[in-house]
N, C-alpha and C positions, 0 to 999 in steps of 0.2 A: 222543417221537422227534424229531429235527431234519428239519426241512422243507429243502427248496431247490431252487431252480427251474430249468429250461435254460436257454440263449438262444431257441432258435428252434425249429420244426419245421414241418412238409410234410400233407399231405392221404391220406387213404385210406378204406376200404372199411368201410360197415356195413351190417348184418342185421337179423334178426330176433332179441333177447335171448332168453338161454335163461343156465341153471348148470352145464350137465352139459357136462363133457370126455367125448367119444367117441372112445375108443380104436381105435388102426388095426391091427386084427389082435395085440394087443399085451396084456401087463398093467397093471393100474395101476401110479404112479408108484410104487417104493420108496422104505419109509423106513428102511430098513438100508443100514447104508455097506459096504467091501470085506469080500471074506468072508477068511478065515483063508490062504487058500491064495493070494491074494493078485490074487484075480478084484473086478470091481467091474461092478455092473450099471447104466448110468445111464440116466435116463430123460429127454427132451425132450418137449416138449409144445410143438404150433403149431397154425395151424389156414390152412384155405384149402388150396393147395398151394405150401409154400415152395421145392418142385423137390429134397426130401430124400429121394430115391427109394432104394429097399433097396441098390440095389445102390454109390449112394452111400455108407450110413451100413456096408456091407458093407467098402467099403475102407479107414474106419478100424477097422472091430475088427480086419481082417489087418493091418494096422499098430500093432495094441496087441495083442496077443494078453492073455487075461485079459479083455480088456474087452468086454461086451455091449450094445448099445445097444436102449432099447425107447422105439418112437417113436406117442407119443400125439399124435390129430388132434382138435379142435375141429372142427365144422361150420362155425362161422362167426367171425369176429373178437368179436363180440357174448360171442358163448360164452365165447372164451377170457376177455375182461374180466373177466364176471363170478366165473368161479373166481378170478383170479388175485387180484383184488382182498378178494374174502371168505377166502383162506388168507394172503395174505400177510403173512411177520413172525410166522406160526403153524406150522401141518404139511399136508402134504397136495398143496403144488406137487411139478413135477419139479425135477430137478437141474436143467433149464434151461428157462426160461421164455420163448417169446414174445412181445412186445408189439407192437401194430401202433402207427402214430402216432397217431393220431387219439384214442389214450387214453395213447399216453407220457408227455406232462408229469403225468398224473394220476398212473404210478410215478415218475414222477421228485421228487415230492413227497415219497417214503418211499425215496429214494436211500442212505438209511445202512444199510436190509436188502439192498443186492444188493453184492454182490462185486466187487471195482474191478477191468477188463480189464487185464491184465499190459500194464507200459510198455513192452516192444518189440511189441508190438497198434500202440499207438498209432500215428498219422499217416499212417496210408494206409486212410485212406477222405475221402471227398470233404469239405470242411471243414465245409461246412453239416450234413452227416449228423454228421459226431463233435461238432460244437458242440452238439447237441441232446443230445447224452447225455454231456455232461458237467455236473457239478452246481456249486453256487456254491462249494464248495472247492477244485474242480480237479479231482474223481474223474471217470473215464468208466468209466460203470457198464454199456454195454450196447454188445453188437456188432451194428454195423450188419450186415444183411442187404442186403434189393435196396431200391431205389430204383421210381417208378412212370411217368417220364416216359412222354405219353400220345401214343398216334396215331388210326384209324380204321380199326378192321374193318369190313368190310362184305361182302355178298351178290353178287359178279359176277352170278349167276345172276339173282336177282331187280334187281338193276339194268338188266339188258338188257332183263327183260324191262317196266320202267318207261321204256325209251328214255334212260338215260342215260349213261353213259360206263362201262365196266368195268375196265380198262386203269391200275393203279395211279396213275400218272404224270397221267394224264388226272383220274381221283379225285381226286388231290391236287390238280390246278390247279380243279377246279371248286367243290372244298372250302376251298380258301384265301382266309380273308378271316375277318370277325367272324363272331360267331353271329347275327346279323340273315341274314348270307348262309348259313348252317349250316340256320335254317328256312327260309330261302326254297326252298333243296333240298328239304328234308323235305315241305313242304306240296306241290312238284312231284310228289315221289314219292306221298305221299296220293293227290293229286288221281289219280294215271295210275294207281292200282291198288285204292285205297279201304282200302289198309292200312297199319297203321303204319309211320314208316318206323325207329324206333328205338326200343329193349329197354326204357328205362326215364326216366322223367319227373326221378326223382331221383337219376338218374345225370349226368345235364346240370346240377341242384346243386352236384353236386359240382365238377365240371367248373368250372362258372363260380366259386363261393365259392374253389376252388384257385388262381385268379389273385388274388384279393385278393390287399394285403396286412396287411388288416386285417379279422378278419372277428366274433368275438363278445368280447375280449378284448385288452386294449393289454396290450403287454409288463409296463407299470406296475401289472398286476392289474384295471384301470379294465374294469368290462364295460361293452361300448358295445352289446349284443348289438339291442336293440329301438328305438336308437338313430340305427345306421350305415344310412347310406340305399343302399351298397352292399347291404347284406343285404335289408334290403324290395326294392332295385329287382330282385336277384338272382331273390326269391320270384315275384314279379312277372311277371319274364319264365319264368318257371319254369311259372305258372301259365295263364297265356294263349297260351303259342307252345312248350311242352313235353310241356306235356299231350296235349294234341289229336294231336300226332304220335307220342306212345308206345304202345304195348304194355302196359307195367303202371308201376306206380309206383312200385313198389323194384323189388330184387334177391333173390337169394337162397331165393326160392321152389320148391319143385317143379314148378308150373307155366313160371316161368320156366327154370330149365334146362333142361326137355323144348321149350321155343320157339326154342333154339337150332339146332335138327334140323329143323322143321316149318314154316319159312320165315313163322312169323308178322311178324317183322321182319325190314330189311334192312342195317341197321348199327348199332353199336356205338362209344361210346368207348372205347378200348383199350389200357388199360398193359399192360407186357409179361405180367406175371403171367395178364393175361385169357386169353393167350393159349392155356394148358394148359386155363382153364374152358370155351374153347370145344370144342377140340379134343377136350377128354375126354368131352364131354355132348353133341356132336355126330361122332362118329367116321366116319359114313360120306358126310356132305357134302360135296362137293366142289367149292362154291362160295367157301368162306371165301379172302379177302383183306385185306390191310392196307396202308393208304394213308398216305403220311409228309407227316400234315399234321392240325393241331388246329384246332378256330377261336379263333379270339382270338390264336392263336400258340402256346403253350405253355402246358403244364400237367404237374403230378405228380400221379399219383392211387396214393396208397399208400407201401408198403416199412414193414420194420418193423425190428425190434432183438432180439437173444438178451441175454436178462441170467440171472444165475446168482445165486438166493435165498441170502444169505452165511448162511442157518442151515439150509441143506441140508445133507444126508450125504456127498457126494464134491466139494465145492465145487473143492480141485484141479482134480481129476480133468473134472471140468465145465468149469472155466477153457479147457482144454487142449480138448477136443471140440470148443465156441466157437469157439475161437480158429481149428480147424482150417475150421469149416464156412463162416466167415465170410473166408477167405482169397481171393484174388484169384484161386486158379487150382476150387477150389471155387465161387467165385461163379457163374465160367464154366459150370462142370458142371450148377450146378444154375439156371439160363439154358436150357442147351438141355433139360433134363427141362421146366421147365414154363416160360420165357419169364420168371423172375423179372430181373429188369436190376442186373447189379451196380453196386454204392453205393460202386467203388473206381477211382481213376481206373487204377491199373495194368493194371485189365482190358481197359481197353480199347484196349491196345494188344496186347493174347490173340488170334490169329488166330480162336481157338477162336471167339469172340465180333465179331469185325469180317468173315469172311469168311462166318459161321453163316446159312442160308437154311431157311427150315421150310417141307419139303414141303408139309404138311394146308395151308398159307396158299398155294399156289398156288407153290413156294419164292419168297415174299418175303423180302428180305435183311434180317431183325427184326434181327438184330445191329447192321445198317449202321443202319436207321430208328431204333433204340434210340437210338446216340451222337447222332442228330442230332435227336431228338424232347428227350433230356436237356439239349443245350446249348441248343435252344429256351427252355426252361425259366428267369426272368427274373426270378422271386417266389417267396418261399418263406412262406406263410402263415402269420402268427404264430398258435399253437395253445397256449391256455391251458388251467389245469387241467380247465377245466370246457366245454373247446371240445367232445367225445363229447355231453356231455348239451346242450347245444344245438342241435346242428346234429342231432339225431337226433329233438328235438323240431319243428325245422322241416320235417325230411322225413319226419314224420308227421305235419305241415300242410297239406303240399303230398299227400299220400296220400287225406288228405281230403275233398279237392277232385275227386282223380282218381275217388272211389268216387261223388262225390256226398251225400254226408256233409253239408257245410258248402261253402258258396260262399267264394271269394278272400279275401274282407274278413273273414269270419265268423271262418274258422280262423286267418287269422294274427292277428285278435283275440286267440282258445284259446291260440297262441303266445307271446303277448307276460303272458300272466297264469301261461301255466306258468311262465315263462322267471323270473319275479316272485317264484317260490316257491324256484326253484335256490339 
């Protein structure tokens, strides 16, 4: 099969691995295409919450009459990879396929089995996003969804009652500055309550690796992974001034989503998408806020792409679904469902999305923080094919450390010998 590579891409979300797609109320994907009478049933498959709420994918079947749509969820980004990766160019995906970034160049590698996005798609989405999915012939094989530009949730309630400012405006001027001043907070907050002050040790990983822009991989294919003294010093601080103020050391656990409600912590980094993870796993808090400001300045955390397996059953038909959900006034829609930020610049000129205030956040104006968190945004991380299986090695380095497992040196030892075997 012909190989070929992106330009560029951006940062996002990972889990705990797993193979099993878990269905949302739904059946598995079909592998029969329209029936006789001239109905066609398609299947999507994402995972997280892309903001594709029923009554979204509701308004295109009333718009297609004949057409069904059955929408398979992944628990985790982790999840989706691994199906997608073990069917594809076989049987067994949906008609459309999710990919988050953080393993896109690894499909962009097998770019000859996905279905090229219709040329009036093209050019309205943000350049750096459509440059990422397009392949070294020109094909763009995959429709941008959202984008991650990042800000800061946090606890009003548990900030007051640490003595520090609650008052968004105030958050943000106190939060503004590098991440030396990000812990200097944090250990404030420690010290005045004895508890964490944030969700996750390597979620600030990411955070930081997301401003490189160079992080296990030169564009040239060159791995510089155990190399770039970005990444150790990254682990580094990771280790000695992330730890100590986290809560746990990933994400995506059951214990962590139940910590979202139970004030074990008191903030969060937070791309829009988090937004709906809080809101949905914490429904009756009435603390949550979000504050328009990163340290270091900007950051992406996430967004991902629909591409359409070109040996699936309704590949059309899929085109056309794609195309709708990935639309600028779509984008919007599925923004205020769950806080995903759209990856088109036309939207943001969508009232929908510039005037948008989310009650659960205390109504902070995420639509307004959104545009200004994105144009923050200064670096876009080059991510090679094998940037997922690195950096998921290092934050199960840095996991190490947080259990007690292995000391600082030890594990990223363990790292640099897995890293050797990749």
């Amino acid at each position: 099969m012909k190989l070929s590579r992106p330009i560029a891409t951006i940062a996002t979300v990972a889990g705990a691995a797993s193979i099993a797609i878990i269905a949302a109320g739904c059946s598995a994907p079909s592998a029969s295409g329209g029936g006789d009478d001239g109905t066609v049933e398609l299947t999507i498959a994402t995972f997280n919450d892309f903001g594709y709420s029923d009554e979204l994918l509701q308004e295109y079947m009333d718009e297609n009459p004949g057409v069904t749509i059955v929408h398979n969820r992944a628990a985790t980004s982790n999840d989706a990879r691994a199906n997608y990766f073990q069917k594809l160019g076989k049987e067994g995906l949906a008609d459309i396929e999710a990919v988050e970034v953080d393993w896109f160049t690894e499909a962009m590698e097998y770019s000859d089995l996905l279905a090229e996005v219709p040329a009036d798609a093209e050019g309205r989405w943000l350049d750096w996003k459509e440059a990422a999915a397009t392949d070294g012939e020109g094909r763009l094989v995959g429709f941008g969804t959202d984008i991650g530009p990042q800000g800061v949730c946090y606890r009003s309630d548990l900030f007051a009652a640490a003595g520090l400012p609650t008052d968004r405006a105030d958050v943000a001027a106190l939060l503004d500055g590098d991440w030396d001043n990000f812990f200097s907070v944090a250990d404030q907050y420690t010290a005045a309550t004895g508890k964490p002050f944030i969700d996750s040790a390597n979620s600030v990983l990411q955070g930081i690796v997301n401003q490189l822009e160079t992080a296990y991989e030169e564009p040239d294919g060159t791995i510089v992974a155990t190399e770039n003294p970005d990444i150790e010093d990254a682990y580094t601080t990771v280790v000695e001034r992330a730890v100590p103020i986290s809560a746990y050391a990933g994400q995506w656990s059951d214990d962590w989503f139940a910590s979202m409600a139970n004030g074990e912590f008191a903030a969060m980094l937070c791309p829009g998408w988090m937004h709906g993870v809080i809101s949905g796993n914490a429904p009756e808090v009435a603390g949550w806020d979000v504050a328009d400001v990163f340290p270091g300045g900007g950051g992406n955390w996430g967004g991902s792409y629909l591409t359409v397996p070109a040996n699936g059953a309704n590949v059309e038909e899929a085109l056309k679904l794609a195309d709708w959900l990935t639309a600028p006034e779509q984008q919007v829609k599925a923004f205020v469902n769950a806080g995903t930020f759209p990856s088109q610049s036309a939207a943001y000129e969508d009232e929908g999305l510039t005037a948008f205030t989310n009650e659960y956040f205390n109504n902070a104006p995420t639509g307004e923080i959104g545009i200004n968190r994105a144009e923050a945004v200064t670096v876009a991380t080059f991510k090679g094919p094998k940037f997922f299986q690195f950096h998921d090695a290092l934050q199960n380095a840095v996991t190490r450390v947080f259990d007690g497992v292995e000391d600082a040196s030890t594990s990223w030892d363990t790292w640099v010998t897995e890293v050797s075997a990749f």
